[in-house]
MMTF fields as JSON, N, C-alpha, C and O atoms, coordinates in Angstrom:
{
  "mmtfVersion": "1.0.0",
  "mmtfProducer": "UNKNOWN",
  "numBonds": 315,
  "numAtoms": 316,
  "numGroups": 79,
  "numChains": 1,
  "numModels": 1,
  "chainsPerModel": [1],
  "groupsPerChain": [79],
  "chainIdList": ["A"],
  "bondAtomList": [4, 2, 8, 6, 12, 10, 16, 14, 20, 18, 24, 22, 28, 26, 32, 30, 36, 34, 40, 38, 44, 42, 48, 46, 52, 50, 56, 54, 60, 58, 64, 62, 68, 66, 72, 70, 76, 74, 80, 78, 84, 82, 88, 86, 92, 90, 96, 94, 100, 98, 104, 102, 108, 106, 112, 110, 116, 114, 120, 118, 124, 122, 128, 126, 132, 130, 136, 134, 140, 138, 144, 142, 148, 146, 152, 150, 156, 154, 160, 158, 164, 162, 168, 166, 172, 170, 176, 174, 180, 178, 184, 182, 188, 186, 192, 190, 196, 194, 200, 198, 204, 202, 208, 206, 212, 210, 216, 214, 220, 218, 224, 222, 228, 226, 232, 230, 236, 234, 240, 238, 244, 242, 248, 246, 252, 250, 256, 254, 260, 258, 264, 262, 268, 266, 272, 270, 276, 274, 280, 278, 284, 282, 288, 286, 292, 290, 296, 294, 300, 298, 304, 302, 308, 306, 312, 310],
  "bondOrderList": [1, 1, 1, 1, 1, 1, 1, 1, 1, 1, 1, 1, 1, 1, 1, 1, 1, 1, 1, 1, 1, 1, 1, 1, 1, 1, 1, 1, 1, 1, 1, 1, 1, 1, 1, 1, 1, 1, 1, 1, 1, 1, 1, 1, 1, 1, 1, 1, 1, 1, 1, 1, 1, 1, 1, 1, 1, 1, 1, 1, 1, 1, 1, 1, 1, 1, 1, 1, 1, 1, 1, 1, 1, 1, 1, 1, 1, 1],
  "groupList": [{"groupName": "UNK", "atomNameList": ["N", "CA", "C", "O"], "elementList": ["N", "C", "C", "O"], "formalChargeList": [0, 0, 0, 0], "bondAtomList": [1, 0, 2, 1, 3, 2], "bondOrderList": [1, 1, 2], "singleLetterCode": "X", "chemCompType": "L-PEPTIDE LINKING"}],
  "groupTypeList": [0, 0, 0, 0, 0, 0, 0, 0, 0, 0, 0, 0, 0, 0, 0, 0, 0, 0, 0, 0, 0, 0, 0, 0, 0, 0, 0, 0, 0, 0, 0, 0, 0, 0, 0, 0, 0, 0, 0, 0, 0, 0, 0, 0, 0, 0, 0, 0, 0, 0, 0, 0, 0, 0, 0, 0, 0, 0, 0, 0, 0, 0, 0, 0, 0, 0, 0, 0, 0, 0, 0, 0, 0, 0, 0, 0, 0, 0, 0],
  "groupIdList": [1, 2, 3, 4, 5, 6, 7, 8, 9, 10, 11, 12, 13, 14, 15, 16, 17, 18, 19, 20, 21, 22, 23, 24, 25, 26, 27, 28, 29, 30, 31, 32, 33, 34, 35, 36, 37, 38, 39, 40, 41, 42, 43, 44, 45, 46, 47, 48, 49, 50, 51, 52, 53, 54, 55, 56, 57, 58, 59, 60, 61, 62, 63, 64, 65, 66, 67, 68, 69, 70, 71, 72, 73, 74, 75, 76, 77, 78, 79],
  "secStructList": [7, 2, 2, 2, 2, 2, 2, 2, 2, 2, 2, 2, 2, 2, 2, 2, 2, 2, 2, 2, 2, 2, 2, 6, 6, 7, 6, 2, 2, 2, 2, 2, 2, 2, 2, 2, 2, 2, 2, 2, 2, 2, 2, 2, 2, 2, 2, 6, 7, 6, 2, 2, 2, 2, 2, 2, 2, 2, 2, 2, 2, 2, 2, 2, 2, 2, 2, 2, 2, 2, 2, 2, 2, 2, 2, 2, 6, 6, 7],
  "xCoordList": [-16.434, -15.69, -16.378, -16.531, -16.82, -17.817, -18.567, -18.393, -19.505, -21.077, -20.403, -20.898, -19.712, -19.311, -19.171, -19.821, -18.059, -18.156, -19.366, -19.57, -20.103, -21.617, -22.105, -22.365, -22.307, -23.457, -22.966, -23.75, -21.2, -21.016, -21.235, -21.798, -20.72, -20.827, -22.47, -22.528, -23.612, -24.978, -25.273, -25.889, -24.827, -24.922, -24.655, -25.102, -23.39, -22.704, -23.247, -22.967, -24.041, -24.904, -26.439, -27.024, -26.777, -27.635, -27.675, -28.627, -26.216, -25.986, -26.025, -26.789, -25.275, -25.051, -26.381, -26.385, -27.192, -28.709, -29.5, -30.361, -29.181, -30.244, -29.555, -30.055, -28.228, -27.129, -27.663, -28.254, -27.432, -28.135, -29.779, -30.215, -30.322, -32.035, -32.059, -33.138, -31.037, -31.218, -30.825, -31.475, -29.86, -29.619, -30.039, -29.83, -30.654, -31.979, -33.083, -34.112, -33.038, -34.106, -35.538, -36.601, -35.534, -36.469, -36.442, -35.379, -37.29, -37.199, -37.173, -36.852, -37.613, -37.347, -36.151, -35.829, -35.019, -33.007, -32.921, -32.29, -33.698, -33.581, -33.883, -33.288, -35.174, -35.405, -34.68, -34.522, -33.965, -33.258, -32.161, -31.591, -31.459, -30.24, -30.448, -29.415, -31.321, -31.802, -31.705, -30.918, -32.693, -32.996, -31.74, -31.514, -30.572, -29.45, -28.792, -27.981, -29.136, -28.046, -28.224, -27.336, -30.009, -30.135, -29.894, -29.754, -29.815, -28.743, -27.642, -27.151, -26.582, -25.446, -25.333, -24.162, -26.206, -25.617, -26.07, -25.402, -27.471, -27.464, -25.906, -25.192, -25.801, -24.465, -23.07, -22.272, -23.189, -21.977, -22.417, -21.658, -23.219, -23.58, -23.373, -22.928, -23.921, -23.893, -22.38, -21.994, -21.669, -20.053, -19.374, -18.47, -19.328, -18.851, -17.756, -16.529, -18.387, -17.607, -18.072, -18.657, -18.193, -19.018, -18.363, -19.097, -17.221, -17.07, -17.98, -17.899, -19.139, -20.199, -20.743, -20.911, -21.325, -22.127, -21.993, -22.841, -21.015, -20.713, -20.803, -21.916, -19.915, -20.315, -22.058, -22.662, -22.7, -24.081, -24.755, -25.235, -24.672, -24.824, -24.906, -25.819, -23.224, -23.268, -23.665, -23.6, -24.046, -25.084, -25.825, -26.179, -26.665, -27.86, -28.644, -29.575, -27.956, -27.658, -27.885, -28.812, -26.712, -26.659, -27.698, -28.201, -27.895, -29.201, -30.631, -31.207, -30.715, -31.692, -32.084, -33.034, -30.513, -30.671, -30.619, -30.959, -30.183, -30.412, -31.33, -31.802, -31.934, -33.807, -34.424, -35.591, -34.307, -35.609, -34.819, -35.616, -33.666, -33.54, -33.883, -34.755, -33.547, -34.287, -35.495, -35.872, -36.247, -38.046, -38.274, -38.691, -37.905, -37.803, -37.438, -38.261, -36.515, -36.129, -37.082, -37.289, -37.591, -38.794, -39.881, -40.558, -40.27, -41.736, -41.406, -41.968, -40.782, -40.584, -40.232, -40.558, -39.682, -39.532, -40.508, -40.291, -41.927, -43.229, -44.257, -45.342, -44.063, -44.55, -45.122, -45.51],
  "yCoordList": [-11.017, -9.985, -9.654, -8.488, -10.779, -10.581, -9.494, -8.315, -10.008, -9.52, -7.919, -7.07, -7.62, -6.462, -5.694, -4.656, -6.21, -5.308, -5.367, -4.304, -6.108, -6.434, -5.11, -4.346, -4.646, -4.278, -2.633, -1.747, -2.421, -1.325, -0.594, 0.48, -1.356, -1.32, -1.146, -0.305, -1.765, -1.812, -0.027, 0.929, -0.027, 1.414, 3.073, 4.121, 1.959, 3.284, 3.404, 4.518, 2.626, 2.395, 3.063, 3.568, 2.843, 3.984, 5.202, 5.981, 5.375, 7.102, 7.563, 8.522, 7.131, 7.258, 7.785, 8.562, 7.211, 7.067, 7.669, 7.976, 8.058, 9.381, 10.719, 11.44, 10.699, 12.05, 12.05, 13.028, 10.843, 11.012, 11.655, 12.36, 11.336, 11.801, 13.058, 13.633, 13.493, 14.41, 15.697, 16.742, 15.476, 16.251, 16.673, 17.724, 15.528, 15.533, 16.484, 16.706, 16.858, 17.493, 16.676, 17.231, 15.366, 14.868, 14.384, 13.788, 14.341, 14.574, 13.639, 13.641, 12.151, 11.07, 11.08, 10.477, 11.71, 11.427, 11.804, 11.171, 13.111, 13.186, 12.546, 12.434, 11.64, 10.796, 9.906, 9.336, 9.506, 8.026, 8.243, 7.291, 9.739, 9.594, 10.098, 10.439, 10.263, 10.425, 9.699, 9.478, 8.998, 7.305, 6.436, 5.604, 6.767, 6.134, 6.324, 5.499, 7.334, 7.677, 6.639, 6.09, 6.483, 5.446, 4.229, 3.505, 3.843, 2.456, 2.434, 1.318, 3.703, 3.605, 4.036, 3.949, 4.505, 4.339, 2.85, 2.184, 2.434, 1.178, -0.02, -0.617, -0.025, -0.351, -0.277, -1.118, 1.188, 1.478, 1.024, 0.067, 0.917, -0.1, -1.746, -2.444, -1.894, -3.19, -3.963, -4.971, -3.211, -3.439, -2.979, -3.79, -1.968, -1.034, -0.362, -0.312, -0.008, 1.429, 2.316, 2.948, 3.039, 4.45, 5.593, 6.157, 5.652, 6.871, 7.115, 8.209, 5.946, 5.953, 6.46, 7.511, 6.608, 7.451, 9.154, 9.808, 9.52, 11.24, 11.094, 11.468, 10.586, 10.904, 10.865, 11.921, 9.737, 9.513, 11.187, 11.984, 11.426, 12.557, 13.925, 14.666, 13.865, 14.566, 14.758, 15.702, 13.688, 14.232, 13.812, 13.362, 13.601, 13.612, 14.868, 15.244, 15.523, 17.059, 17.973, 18.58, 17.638, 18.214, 18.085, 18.938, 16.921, 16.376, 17.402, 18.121, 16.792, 17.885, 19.538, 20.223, 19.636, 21.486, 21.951, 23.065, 21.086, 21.325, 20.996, 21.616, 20.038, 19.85, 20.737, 20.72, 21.561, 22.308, 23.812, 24.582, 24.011, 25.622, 24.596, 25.022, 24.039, 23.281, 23.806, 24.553, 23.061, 23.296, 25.083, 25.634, 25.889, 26.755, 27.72, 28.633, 27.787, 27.611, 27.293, 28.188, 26.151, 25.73, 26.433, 26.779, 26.77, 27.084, 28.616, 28.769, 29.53, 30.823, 31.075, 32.041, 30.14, 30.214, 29.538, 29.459, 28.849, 28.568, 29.389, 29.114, 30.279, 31.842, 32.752, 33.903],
  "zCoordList": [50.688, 49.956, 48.64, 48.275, 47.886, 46.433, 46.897, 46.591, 47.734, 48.331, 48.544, 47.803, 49.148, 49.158, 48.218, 48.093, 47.205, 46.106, 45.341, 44.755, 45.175, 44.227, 44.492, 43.563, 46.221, 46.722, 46.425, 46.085, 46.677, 46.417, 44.886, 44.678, 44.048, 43.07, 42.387, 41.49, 42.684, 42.414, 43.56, 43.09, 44.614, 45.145, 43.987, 43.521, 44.144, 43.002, 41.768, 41.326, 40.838, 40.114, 39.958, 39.0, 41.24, 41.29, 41.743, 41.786, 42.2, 42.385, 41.276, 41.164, 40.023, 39.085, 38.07, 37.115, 38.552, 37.68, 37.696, 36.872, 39.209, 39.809, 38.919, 38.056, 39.519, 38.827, 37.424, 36.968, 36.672, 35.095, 35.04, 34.129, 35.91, 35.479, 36.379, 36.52, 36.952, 37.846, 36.723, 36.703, 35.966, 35.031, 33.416, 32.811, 33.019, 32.394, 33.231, 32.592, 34.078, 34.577, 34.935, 34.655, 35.551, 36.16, 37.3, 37.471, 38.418, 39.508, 40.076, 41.264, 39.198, 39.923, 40.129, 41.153, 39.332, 39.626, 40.892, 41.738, 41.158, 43.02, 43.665, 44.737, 43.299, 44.539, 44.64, 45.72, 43.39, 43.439, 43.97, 44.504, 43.981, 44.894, 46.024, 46.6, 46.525, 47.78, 48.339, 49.259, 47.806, 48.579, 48.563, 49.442, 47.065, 47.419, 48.86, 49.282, 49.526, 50.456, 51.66, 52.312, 51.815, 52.537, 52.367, 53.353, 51.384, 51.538, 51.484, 51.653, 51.208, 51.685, 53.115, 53.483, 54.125, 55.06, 55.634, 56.426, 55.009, 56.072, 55.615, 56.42, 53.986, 53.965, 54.851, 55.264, 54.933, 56.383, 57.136, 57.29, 57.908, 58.897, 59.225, 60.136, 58.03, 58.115, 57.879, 58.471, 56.871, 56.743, 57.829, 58.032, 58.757, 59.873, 58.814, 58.906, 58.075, 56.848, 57.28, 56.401, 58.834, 59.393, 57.943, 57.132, 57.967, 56.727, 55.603, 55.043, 55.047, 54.061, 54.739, 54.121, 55.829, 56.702, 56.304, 55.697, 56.698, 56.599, 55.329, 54.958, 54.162, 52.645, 52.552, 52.367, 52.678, 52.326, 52.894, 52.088, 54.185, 54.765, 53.847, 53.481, 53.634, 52.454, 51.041, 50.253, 50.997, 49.409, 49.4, 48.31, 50.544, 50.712, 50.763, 50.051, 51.933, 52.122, 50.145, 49.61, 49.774, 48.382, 47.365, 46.635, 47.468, 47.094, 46.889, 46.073, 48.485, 48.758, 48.321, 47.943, 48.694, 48.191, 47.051, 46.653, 46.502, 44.565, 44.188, 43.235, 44.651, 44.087, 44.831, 44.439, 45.743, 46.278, 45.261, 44.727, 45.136, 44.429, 42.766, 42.009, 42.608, 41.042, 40.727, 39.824, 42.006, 41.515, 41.466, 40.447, 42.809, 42.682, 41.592, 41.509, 40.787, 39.615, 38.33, 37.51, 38.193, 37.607, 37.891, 36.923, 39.049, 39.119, 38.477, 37.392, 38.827, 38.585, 36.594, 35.903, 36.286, 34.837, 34.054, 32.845, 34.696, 34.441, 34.514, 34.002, 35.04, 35.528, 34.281, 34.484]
}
């Protein structure tokens, strides 16, 4: 039950971190919540929490599409 919350909690930690550098405007915050998503789903997995699955899904998804109109964004106002 610890191990559980540790792991969620250290998850949620680095969602958190990415969201912070993601909004600073550096691009490692995307990768880090990117990459968060993959350990929350292997988390759902490994707990059988399938519902972390569709969330992770989902902002992974979000993720994604805000860093590619981001850079987009960037490159055009570098112009």
């Amino acid at each position: 039950m610890i191990a559980g919350l540790i792991w969620s909690v250290a998850l949620a930690a680095i969602g958190i971190l990415g969201l912070v550098l993601a909004g600073k405007k550096r691009s490692i915050g995307w990768a880090i919540g990117l990459s968060a998503q993959v350990l929350w789903i292997t988390y759902a997995l490994v707990t059988a929490q399938y519902g972390f699955i569709l969330s992770a899904l989902a902002y992974g998804f979000v993720y994604a599409k805000n860093f590619i109109a981001w850079r987009k964004e960037e490159r055009v106002t570098s112009e």
